[in-house]
N, C-alpha and C positions, 0 to 999 in steps of 0.2 A: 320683832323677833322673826326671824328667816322660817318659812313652814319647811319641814321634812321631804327631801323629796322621797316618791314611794320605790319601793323595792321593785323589782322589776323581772321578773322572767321573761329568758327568750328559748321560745321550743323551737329547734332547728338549728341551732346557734351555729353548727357546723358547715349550714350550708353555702350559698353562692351569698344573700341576702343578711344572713344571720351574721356571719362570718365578720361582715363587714359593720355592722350595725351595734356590735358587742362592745369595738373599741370608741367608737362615737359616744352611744349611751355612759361608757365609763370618763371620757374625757368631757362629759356635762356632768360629771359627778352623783348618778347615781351607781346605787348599790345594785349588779345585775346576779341571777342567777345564770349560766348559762347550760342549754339541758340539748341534750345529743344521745345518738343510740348509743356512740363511742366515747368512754372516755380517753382512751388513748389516743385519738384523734383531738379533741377536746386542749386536752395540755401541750398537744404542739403548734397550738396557735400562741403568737409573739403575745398578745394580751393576758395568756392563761396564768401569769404568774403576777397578774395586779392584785392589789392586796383589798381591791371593792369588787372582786368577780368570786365568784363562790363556783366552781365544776359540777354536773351531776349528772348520770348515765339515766335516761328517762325512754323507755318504750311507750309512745303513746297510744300502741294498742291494746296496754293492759291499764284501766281504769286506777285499777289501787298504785300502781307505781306512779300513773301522771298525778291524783291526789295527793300521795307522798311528796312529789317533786314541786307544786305551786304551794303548798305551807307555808305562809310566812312572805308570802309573796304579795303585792297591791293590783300591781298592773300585771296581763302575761301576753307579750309577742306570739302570734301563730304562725309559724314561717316552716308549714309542711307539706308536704306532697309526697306522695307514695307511687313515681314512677320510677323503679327499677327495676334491675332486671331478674330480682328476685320473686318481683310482685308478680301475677296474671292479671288478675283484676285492682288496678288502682283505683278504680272510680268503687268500687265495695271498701276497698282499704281506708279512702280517703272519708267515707262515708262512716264507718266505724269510730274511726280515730276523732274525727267531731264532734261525734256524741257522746265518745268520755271526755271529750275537752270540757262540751256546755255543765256535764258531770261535775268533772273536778275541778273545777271551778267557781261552780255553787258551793260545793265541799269545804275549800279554801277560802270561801267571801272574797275573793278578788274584785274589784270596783269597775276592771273596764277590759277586756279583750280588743286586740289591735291587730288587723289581720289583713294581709296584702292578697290579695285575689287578680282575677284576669279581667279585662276590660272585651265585652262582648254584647250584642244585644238582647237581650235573654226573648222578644217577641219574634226573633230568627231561630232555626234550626240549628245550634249550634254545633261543635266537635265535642268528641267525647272529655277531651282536654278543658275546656271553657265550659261544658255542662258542669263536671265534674266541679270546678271551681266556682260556678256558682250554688252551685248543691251546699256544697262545703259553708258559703258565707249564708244561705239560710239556716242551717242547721245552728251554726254559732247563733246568729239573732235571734232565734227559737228558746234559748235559753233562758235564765235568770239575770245572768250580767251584760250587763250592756257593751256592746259589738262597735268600736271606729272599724270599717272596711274601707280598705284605697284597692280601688281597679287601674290594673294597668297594662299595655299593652306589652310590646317590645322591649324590653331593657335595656342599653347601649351602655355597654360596659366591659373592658377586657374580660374573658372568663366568661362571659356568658355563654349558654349553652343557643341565645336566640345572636347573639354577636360574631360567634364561633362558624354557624350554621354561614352566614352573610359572609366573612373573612374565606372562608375556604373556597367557599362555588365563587368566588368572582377573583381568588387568587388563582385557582386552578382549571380553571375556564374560559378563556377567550371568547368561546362560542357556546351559547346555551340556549337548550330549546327547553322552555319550561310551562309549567302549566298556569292557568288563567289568574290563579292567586297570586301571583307577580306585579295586579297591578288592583287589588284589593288596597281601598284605603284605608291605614293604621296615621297613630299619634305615637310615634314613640316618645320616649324619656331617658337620661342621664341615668347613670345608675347613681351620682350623686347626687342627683336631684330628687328620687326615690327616701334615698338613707336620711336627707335631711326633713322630710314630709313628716317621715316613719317619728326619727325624735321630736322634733317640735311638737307634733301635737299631743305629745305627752303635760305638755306644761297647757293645754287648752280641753280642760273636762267639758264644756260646750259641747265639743266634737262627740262624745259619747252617743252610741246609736245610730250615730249617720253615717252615711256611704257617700263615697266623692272618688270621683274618675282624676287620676294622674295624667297629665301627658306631659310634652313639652309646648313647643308654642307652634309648630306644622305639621300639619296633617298631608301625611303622603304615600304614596305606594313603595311597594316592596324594591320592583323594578327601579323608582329614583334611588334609595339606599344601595342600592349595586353599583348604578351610575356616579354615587359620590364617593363611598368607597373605594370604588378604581382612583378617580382624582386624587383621592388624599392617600392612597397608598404608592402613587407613581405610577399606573397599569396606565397599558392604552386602553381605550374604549372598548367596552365590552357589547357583544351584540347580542341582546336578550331579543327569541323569537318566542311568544307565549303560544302555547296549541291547547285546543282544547279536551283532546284524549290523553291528557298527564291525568291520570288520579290519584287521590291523595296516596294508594300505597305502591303505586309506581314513584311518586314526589319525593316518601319516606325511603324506600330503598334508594333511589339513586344519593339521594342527602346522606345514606350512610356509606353509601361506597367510594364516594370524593369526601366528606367531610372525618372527625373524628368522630359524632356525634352519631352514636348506634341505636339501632330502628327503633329502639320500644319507647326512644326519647324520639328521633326522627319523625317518627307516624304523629303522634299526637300533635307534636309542635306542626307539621307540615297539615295534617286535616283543620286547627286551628286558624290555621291564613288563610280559608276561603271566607270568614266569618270578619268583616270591617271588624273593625276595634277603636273608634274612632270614641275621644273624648264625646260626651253627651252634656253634660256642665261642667262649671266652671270654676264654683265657688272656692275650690279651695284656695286659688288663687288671693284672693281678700283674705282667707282667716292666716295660711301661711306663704304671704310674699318673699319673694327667694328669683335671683336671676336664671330661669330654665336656660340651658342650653340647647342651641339648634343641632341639630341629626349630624352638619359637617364638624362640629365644634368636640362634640360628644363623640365620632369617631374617629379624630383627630388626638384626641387626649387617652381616647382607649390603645388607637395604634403604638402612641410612644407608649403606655405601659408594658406592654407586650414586648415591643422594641428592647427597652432598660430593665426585663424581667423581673417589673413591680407589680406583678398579678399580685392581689392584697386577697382573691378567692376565686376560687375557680368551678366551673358546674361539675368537675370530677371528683369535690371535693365532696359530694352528700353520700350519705350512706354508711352502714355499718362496715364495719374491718371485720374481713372476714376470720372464724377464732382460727386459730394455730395450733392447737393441743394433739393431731394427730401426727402432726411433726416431730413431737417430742418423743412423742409413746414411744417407751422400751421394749416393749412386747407389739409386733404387727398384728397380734390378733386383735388388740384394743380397738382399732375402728372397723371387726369385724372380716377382714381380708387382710391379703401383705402388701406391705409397703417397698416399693422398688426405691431402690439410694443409685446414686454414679455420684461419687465423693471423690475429690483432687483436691493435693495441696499441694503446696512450693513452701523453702524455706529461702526468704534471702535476706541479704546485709541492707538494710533501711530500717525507720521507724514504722510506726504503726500509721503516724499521720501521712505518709509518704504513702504509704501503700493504701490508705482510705480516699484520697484526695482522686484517684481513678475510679475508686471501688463505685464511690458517690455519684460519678459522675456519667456513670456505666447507664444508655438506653438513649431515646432521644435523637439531639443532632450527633451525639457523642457516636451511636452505635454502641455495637456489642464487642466490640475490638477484634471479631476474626468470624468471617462467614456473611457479613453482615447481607448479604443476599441471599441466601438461604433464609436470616430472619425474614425478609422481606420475603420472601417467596411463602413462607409461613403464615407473613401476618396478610396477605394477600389472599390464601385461602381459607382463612379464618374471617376475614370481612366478606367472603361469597356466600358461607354459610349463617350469614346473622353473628358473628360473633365481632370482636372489638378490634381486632387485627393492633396494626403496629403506630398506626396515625394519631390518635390523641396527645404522642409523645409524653412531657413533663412539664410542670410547672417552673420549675428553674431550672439552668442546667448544672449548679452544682450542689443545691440544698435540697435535702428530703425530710418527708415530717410522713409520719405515720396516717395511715388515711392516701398520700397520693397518688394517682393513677401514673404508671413505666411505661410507656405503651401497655402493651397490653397483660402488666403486672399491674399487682394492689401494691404499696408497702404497707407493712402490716408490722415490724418494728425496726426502729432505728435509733441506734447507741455508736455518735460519733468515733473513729477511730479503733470500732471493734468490731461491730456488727449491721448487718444488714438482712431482715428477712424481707422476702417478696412472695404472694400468692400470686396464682395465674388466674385470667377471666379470660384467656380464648375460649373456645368451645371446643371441649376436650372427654372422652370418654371416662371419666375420673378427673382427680385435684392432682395438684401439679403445685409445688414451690420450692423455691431457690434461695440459697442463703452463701452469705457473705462471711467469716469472722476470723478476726485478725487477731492472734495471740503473740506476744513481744517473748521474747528468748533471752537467752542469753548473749555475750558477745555481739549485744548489739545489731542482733539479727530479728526477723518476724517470721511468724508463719501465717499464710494464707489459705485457707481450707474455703472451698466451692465446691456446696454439696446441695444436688437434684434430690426432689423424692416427689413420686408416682404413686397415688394411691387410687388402683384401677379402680373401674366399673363393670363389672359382668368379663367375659369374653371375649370384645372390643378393646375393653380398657387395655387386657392383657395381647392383646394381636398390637394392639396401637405401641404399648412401650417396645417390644420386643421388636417393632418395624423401623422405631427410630432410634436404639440404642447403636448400632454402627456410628451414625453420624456423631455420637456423643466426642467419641476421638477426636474428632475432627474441630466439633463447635467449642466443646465444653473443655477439651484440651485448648486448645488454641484460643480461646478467653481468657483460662487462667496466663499462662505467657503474656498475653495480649496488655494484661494490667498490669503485671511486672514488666514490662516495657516501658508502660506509657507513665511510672512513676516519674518524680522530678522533686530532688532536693528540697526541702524548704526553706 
């Protein structure tokens, strides 16, 4: 008789990690939980509708919700981190959220905690990034239930937010003067070579309690990954000069002003690489053998994903959606101030699907369909002040799931062939979102309604709308047109 395999929680589900680990786990045939800040983020991943994955919205800074959520659970995934850019203090955040984990976990008698942490030497000076991650895997081991920890360096993976950082500065640099971390030795790994470590050793309780360093199978510096990355993307040779007055938050701002990757990730990840990360053992190799991929092989197979836009998750993809309810409100006095609207619409002779097929595909390489330098001009002074500017682009350029980063939009809901809302995360004196929604008529006609709302902050907020409502004519007119153009039969 077959033993049961055990139930499975994974905290983070949504993230770069999690994302990807949820449809493996179910295609071995267990039963997963899968727990996120968001659940509307949650059901627009293509797994969410297996009939072995169970949804569940879990805050792991509130103790009695993370108990609630591992009930009934055997095993529980840790795949958290608390860098964004809502957080100040992630290494407090990250520190919190541990100690209800080793909590509710005792709470729930779960058998074993499985937790992916950073590959660093803990008798070095670390970054606050690798401190913080190893804080985190003591705290877990501190517990009742017994801790598998995998350390790991680099990930090499489309989506990565450490792959992302390497694709940008050597696609958009010819010449780079950078600092001495360039040629710090690291061991990276596959991001499938990760996800396959992550499952197998579920079926080996041995592993219970021990810690084992991931890597691939070379250890090398930052600087060779640059040099192979050109080769395998077509570049000529790039000329990396390293100085030694780059510091890490000179390293993090320039990383966020070439790459999409904004500073409160930049800093950490960029003070992290002065710190080797170089495998220390080896063993896992013996308990789970598996062919590792070399560094050219691993960014060779991430390039075509990117290429054939099969990103499977992306690092834009972690985080809460931000809520919407002051969008709705009937009364501007509900979020305490007024809510500024600039609302257009057009009726024309198409379907709905005709006129979504644009709507969709609005941001990106697509652009905005009218001004699109002026956006740039925008998203260029919003990446000067710390904010996310226009670069991160999208995930696909014609599919949207709730949760993905527009440039520098959230979507925050999407209903094929009708609707579309989007929050904004520039850096803005007040909230700011844009919506889409396509109502069908009669005589075979649609209506297309594109409606802004502004809901200021102080005196700024209100100097700031009134500074750029001119432009509105201009942008926000000549968008809607822009999409009624750019329809196309189907």
């Amino acid at each position: 008789m077959k033993e049961a395999k055990p139930s499975v929680a994974v905290i983070g589900a949504s993230g770069y990690i999690g994302a990807r680990l949820v449809p493996r786990l179910l295609n071995e045939g267990y039963r997963v939980r899968a727990m996120a800040r968001s659940l509307d983020k949650l059901r627009s991943f293509h797994w969410a509708s297996h009939p072995h994955v169970e949804l569940m919205q879990c805050d792991v800074l509130s103790l009695d919700d993370l108990s609630d959520a591992l009930t009934g659970c055997d095993v529980a995934y840790y795949l958290v981190h608390s860098m964004n850019s809502q957080q100040r203090n992630f290494e407090a955040a990250d520190r919190d959220a541990a100690r209800n984990m080793i909590d509710a976990s005792a709470r729930a008698r779960l058998s074993r905690i499985i937790y992916l942490g950073g590959l660093g030497d803990e008798r070095e000076e670390l970054s606050k990034h690798l401190r913080s991650r190893a804080e985190v895997s003591k705290i877990l081991q501190s517990g009742q239930v017994p801790v598998t920890v995998f350390r790991a360096a680099m990930i090499i993976g489309s989506g990565s937010a450490s792959f992302e950082i390497l694709r940008y500065l050597v696609e958009r640099l010819p010449f780079m003067i950078t600092p001495k971390w360039v040629r710090t030795a690291s061991t990276p790994i596959a991001v499938r070579n990760v996800l396959h470590y992550l499952t197998e050793c579920l079926q080996r309780n041995e592993m219970a309690g021990n810690v084992y360093d991931i890597g691939g199978p070379e250890t090398l510096t930052y600087q060779s990954l640059m040099t192979t990355y050109a080769e395998e993307a077509g570049l000529p040779k790039r000329l990396v000069v390293p100085v030694p007055f780059f510091t890490p938050r000179l390293s993090s701002l320039w990383i966020h002003l070439v790459t999409p990757v904004p500073s409160y990730i930049a800093r950490p990840l960029a003070e992290g690489l002065k710190n080797p990360a170089v495998c220390l053992e080896s063993r896992i190799r013996d308990l789970i053998p598996q062919e590792l991929l070399d560094c050219r092989t691993a960014i060779r197979l991430a390039l075509a994903n990117v290429q054939h836009e099969q990103v499977e998750s992306h690092w834009t993809d972690a985080g809460a959606i931000p809520p919407a309810e002051w969008f709705y409100a009937g009364d501007p006095g509900w979020s305490g101030g007024t809510v500024y609207q600039d609302s257009r619409s057009v009726t024309v002779e198409a379907t709905p699907a005709e006129i979504w097929q644009p709507v969709v595909k609005v941001g990106g390489k697509t652009g905005w369909y009218c001004g699109d330098w002026l956006w740039k001009l925008r998203g260029l002074m919003d990446r000067l002040v710390g904010g996310v500017g226009l670069s991160r682009g999208r995930r696909h350029s014609s599919d949207l799931r709730p949760g993905d980063a527009l440039d520098w939009w959230r979507v925050v809901q999407v209903a094929p062939n009708s609707h579309l809302l989007l929050t904004a995360e520039m850096r803005l004196p007040g909230r700011a979102m844009l919506e889409f929604k396509i109502d069908k008529m009669e005589n075979g006609k649609v209506k297309l309604t594109q409606t802004a709302k502004f809901m200021p902050s102080g005196l700024l907020g209100l100097l700031y709308w009134w500074a750029v409502t001119p432009l509105h004519n201009v942008v926000f007119e000549g968008m809607l047109k822009g999409i009624v153009r750019a329809r196309a039969p189907l």
